[in-house]
C-alpha positions as CSV (number, residue, x, y, z in Angstrom):
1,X,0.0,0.0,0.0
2,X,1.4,3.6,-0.8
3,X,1.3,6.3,1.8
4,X,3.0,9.2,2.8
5,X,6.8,8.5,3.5
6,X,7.4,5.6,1.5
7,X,9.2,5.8,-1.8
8,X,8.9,4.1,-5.0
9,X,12.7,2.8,-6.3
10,X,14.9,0.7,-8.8
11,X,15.5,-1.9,-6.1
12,X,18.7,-2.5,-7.8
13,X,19.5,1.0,-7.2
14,X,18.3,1.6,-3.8
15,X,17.2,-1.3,-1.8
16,X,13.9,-1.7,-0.3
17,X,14.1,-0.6,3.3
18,X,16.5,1.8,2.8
19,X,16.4,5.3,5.3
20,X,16.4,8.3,3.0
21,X,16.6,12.1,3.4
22,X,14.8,13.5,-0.3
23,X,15.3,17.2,-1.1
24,X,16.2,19.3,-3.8
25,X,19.6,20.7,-4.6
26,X,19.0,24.3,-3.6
27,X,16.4,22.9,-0.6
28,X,13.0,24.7,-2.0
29,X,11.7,21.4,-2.5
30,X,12.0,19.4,0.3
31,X,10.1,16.1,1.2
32,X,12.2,15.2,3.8
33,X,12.5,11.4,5.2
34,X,11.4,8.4,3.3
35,X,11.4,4.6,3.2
36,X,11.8,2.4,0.4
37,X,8.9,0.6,0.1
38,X,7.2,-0.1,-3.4
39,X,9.0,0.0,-7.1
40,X,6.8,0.1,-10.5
41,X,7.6,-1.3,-14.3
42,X,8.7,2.9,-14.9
43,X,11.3,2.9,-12.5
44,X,13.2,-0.2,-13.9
45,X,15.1,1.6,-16.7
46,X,18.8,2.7,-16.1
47,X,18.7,6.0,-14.4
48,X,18.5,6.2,-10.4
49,X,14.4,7.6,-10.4
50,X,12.2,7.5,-7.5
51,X,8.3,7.6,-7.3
52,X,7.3,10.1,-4.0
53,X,3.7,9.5,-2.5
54,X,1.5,12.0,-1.0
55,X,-1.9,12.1,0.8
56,X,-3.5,13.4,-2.0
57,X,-3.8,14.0,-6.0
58,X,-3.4,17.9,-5.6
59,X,0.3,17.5,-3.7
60,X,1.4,15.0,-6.2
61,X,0.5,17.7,-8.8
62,X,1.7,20.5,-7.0
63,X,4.5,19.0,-6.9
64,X,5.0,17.3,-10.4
65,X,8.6,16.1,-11.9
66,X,11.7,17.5,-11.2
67,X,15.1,16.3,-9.9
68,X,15.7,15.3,-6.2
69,X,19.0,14.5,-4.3
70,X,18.7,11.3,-2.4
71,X,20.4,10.5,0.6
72,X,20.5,7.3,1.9
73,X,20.8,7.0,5.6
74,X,20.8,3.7,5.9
């Protein structure tokens, strides 16, 4: 089940479990802590990409595509 704080990865990438700290490089995006949870077909490909859930439609929206750093804590 997707909620809020739980990521979508390339398991190969990033594996599932993983502690992360997701922002963007200048910090006016920031989503904050995640977990590793889920992946999809779209995030198989050979770039590092990562799926970020929200409570709703309108903050997934708001907050569209762009490019994140990902820190992995643990």
């Amino acid at each position: 089940m997707a909620i809020t704080g739980h990521v979508a990865v390339n398991p190969n990438e990033i594996p599932y479990g993983s502690k992360l700290y997701i922002t963007s490089a200048n910090n006016h995006f920031v989503y904050g802590y995640a977990i590793a949870a889920d992946t999809g077909t779209g995030l198989l490909a050979d770039i590092v990409d990562i799926d970020l859930f929200y409570d709703t439609y309108a903050e997934s929206v708001l907050n569209g595509r762009g490019i994140v750093n990902i820190y992995v804590l643990e």
